[in-house]
C-alpha positions in Angstrom: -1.3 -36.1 6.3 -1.1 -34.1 3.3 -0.1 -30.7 2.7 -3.0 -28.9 2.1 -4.5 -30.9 5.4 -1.6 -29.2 7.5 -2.6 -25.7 6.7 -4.4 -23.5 7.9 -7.2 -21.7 6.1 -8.1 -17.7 6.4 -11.4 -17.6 6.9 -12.2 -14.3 5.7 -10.5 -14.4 2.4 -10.3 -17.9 1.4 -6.4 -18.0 0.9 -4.5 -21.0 2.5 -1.4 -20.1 4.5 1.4 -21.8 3.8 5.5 -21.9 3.9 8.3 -22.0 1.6 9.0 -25.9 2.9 5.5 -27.1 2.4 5.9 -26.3 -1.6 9.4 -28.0 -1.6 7.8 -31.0 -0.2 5.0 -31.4 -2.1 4.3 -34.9 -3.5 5.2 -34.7 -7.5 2.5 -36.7 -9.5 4.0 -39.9 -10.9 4.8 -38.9 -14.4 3.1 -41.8 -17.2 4.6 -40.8 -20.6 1.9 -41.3 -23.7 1.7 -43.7 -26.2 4.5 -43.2 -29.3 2.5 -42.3 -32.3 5.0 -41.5 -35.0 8.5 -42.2 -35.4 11.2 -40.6 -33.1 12.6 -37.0 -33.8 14.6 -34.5 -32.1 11.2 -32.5 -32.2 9.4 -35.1 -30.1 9.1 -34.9 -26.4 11.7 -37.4 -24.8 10.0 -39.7 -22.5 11.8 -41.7 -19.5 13.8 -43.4 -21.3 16.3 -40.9 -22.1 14.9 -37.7 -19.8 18.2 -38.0 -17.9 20.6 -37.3 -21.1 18.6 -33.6 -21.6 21.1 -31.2 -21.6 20.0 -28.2 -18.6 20.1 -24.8 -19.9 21.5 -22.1 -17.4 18.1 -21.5 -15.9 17.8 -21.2 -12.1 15.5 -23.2 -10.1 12.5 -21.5 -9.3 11.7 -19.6 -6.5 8.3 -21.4 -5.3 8.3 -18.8 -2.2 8.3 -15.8 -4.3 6.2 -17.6 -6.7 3.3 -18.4 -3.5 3.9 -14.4 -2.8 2.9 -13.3 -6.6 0.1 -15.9 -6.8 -1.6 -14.2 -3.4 -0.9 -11.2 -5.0 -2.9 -11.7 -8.2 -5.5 -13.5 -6.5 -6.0 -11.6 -2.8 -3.7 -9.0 -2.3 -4.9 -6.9 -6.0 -8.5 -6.9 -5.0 -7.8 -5.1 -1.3 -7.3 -1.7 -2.4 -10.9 -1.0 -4.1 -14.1 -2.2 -4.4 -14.4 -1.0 -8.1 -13.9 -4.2 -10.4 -12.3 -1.5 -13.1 -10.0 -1.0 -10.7 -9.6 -4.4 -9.3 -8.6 -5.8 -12.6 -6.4 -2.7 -13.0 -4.2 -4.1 -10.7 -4.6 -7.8 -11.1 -3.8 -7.7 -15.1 -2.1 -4.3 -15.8 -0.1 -4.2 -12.9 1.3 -7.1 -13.2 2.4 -7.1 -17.1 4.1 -3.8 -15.9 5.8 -5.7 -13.5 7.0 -8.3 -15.7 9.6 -6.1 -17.2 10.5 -3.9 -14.4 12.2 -5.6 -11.6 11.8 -2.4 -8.9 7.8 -2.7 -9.4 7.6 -6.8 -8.7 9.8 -6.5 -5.8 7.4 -3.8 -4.7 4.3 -5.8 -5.4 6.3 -9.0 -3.8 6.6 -6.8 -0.6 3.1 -5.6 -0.7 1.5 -9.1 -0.7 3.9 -10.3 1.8 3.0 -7.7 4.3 -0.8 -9.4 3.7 0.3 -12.3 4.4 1.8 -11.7 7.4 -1.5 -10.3 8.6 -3.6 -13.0 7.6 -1.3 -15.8 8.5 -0.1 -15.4 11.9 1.4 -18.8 12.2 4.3 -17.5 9.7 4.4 -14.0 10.2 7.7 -13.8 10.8 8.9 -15.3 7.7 6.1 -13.0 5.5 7.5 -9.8 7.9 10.8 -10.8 6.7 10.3 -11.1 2.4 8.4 -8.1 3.0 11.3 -6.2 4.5 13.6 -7.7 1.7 11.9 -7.1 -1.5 10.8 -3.5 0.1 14.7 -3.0 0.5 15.8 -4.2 -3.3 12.5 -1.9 -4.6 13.6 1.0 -2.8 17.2 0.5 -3.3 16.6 -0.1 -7.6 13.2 1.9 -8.4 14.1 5.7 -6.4 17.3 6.4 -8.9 14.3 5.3 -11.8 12.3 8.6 -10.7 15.1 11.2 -11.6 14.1 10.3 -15.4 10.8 9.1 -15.9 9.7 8.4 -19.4 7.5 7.1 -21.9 8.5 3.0 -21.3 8.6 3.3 -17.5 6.7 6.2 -16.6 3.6 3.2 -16.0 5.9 0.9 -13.8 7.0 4.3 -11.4 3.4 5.5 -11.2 2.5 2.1 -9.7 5.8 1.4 -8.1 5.5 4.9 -6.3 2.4 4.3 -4.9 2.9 0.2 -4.1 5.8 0.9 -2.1 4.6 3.2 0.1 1.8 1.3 1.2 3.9 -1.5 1.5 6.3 0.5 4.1 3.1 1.5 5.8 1.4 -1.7 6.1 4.9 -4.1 7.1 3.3 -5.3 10.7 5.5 -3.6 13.5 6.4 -4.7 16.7 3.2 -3.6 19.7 6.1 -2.4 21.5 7.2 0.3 19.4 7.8 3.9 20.6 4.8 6.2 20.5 7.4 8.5 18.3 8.5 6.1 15.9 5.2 5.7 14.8 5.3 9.8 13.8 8.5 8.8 12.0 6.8 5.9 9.9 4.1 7.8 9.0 7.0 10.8 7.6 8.4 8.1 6.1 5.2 6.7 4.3 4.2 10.2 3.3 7.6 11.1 1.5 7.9 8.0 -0.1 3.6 8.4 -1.3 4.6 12.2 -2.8 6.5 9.9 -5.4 3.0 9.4 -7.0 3.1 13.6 -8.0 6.8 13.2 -9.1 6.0 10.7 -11.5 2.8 12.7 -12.4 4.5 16.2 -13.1 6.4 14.0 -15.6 4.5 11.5 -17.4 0.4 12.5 -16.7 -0.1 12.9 -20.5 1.3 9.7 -21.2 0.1 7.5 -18.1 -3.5 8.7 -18.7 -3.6 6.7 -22.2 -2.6 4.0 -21.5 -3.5 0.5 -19.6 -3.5 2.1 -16.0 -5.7 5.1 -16.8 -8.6 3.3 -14.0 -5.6 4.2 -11.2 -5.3 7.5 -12.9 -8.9 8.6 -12.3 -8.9 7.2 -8.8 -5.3 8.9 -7.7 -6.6 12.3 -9.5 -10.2 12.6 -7.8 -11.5 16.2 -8.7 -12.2 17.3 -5.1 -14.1 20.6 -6.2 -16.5 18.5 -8.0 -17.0 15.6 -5.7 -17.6 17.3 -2.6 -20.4 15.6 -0.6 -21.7 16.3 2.8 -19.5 15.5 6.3 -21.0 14.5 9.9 -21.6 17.7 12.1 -18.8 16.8 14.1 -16.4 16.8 11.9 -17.6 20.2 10.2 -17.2 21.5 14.0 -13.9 19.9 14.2 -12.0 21.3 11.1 -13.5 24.9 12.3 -12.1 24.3 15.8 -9.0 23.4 13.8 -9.0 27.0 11.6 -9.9 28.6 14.8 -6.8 27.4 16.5 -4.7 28.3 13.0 -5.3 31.3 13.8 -5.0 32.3 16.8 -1.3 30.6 17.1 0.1 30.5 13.8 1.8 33.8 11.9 3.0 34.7 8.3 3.5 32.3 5.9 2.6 29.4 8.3 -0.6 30.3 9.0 -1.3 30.3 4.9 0.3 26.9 4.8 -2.1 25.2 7.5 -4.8 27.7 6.0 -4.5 25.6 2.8 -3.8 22.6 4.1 -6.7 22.6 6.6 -8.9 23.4 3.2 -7.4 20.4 1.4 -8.3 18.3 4.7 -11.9 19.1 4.2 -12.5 19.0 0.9 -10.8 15.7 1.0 -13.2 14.3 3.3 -16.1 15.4 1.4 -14.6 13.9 -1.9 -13.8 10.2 0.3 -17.8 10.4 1.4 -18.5 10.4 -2.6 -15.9 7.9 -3.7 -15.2 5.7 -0.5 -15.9 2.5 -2.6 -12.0 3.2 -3.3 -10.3 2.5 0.2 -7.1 3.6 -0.6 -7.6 7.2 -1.5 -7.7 7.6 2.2 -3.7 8.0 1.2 -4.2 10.9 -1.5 -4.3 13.4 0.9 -0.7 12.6 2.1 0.5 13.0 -1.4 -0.9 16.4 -2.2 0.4 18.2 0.8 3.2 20.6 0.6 7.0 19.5 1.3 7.2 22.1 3.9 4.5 21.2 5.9 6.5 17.5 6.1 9.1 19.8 7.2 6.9 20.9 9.8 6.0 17.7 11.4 9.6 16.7 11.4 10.0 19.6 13.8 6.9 18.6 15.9 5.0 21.6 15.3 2.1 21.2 17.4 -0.1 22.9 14.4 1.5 20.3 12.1 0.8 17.2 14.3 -3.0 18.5 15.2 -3.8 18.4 11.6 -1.9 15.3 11.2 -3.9 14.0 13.8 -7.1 15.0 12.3 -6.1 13.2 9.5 -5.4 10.0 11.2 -9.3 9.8 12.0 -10.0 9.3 8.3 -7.6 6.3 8.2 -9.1 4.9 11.8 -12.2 4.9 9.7 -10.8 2.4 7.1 -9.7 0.1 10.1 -11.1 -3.2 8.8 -9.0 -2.9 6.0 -5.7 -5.0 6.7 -3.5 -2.9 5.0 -4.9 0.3 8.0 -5.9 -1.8 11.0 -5.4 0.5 14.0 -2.7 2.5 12.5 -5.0 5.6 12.3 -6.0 5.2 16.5 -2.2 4.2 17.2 -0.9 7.5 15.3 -3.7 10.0 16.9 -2.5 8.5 20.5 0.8 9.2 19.6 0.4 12.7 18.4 -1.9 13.2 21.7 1.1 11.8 23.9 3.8 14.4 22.0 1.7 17.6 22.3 1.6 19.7 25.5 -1.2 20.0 27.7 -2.6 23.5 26.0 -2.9 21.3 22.5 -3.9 18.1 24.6 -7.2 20.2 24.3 -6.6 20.5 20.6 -7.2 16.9 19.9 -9.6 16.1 22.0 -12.0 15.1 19.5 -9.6 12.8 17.4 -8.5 10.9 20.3 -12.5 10.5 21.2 -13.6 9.2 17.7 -10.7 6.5 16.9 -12.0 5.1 20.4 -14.6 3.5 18.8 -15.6 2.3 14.8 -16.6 5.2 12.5 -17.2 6.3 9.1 -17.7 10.0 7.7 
């Protein structure tokens, strides 16, 4: 049997699963050298004969995992994140010469695909869970210290990296068993991590928006005032039920905070109702909110979590997306199970609209 009659096929994408071992055991063609055609020369290609005597430069063997990885990212794993072809080939062509030179953004992009794999191949989803981890480790661990001096040559590379890596972090398939808390944590953890995107920004905007990655640009910097389309009833009722409850428990300066965040909220889902042929701006909204309302929801302040929560229901509605999957429901359930029976009441309409498929 060969190998591509052991593996197994993804129906939905078209991509053939496959491990590390099956490329290392991959029949080689037979090799059949040409015909001489002129007399011999140090410039000609050495044939059998003498193939063995080639000196071998200090070149290390290739990585044919990694090298599986990059593939399903340029062909699968690039296309996921929009339905825009501008953008598509933003990320399958730009993206990837930035990576070329920058090791902290291919480790990035090697973890992102990985964690695709993993959901589309179950049969080795351990060993795709695993290179995910890793190369999300090394980028983390070499591209951070990169963001305390962005500038003109890799000001491109930490736009992308900042935003890769997050959703890598987010999207690494966790255990079902996990603690209803921890998933609060990953979420703190995914939005610090996506605020990278406005650190890089504050930075390098004027010289990121003229060069090769300027369709990411105009998707990350969606002009919410001016793309505002219309919501479902319910959730117009829903985000005054939120403002109501603002402020009638909230005081001072916290009560501006959710104030403003609350109006972000909306206006966000208006702007995702215009522009939803991009997925991943579901994330945006994570990136432009303050550092002390993180703050807030690392304290557990019911307020904090509510909104978080309302949230959560724009991400439930991106569900078929592998990259989201039930991450939204999961994270509303486990906001529900932190708050007290007085907010319980709160979120009653999150917890009732992640039950079931939806779209605003």
């Amino acid at each position: 049997m060969t190998v591509l009659e052991k593996n197994s096929h993804h129906q939905n994408s078209g991509f053939t699963c496959r491990s590390g071992s099956d490329y290392q055991n991959s029949p080689q063609p037979d090799y059949t050298p040409p015909p001489a055609s002129s007399p011999s020369s140090e410039y000609m290609i050495p044939y059998q004969s003498n193939i063995y005597q080639l000196p071998l430069p200090p070149i290390p063997n290739l990585n044919l995992h990694d090298l599986n990885i990059f593939h399903h990212y340029a062909t699968q794993t690039a296309a996921s994140l929009s339905d825009r072809k501008s953008v598509q080939r933003t990320w399958r062509v730009a993206v990837t010469k930035e990576a070329l030179p920058h090791d902290f953004l291919m480790h990035a992009l090697l973890s992102f695909a990985s964690a695709h794999l993993a959901q589309i191949c179950p049969a080795q989803r351990q060993m795709y869970g695993a290179s995910a981890v890793a190369h999300r480790n090394i980028a983390l661990r070499s591209g951070i210290p990169h963001l305390r001096n962005v500038t003109p040559k890799n000001c491109h590379a930490l736009f992308v990296f900042s935003s890769v890596i997050a959703i890598s972090t987010f999207s690494i398939p966790s255990s079902p068993s996990i603690p209803l808390d921890s998933r609060i944590d990953n979420i703190l953890t995914f939005i610090v991590l996506i605020r990278g995107v406005n650190t890089v920004l504050q930075s390098g905007l004027d010289w990121i928006q003229t060069g090769s990655l300027e369709a990411l640009l105009q998707t990350e910097r969606v002009d919410w005032r001016q793309k505002i389309g219309p919501v479902p009833m319910s959730l117009r009722d829903a985000i005054q039920e939120l403002r109501a409850r603002n402020d009638q428990h909230t005081l001072g300066t916290h009560w501006e905070l959710y104030t403003n965040t609350i109006e972000k909220l909306e206006s966000f889902y208006g702007a995702y109702a215009v522009v939803a042929s991009d997925r991943s701006l579901v994330f945006i909204w994570c990136a432009i909110v303050p550092a002390e309302f993180v703050a807030r929801l690392r304290e557990r302040d019911p307020m904090a979590l509510l909104v978080l929560a309302h949230w959560a229901v724009l991400l439930h509605s991106v569900s078929a997306q592998w990259w989201a999957g039930e991450r939204g429901k999961l994270l509303v359930e486990a906001i529900y199970q932190e708050l007290d029976e007085e907010w319980k009441a709160a979120a009653q309409w999150p917890m009732e609209i992640v039950q079931s498929p939806w779209s605003p």
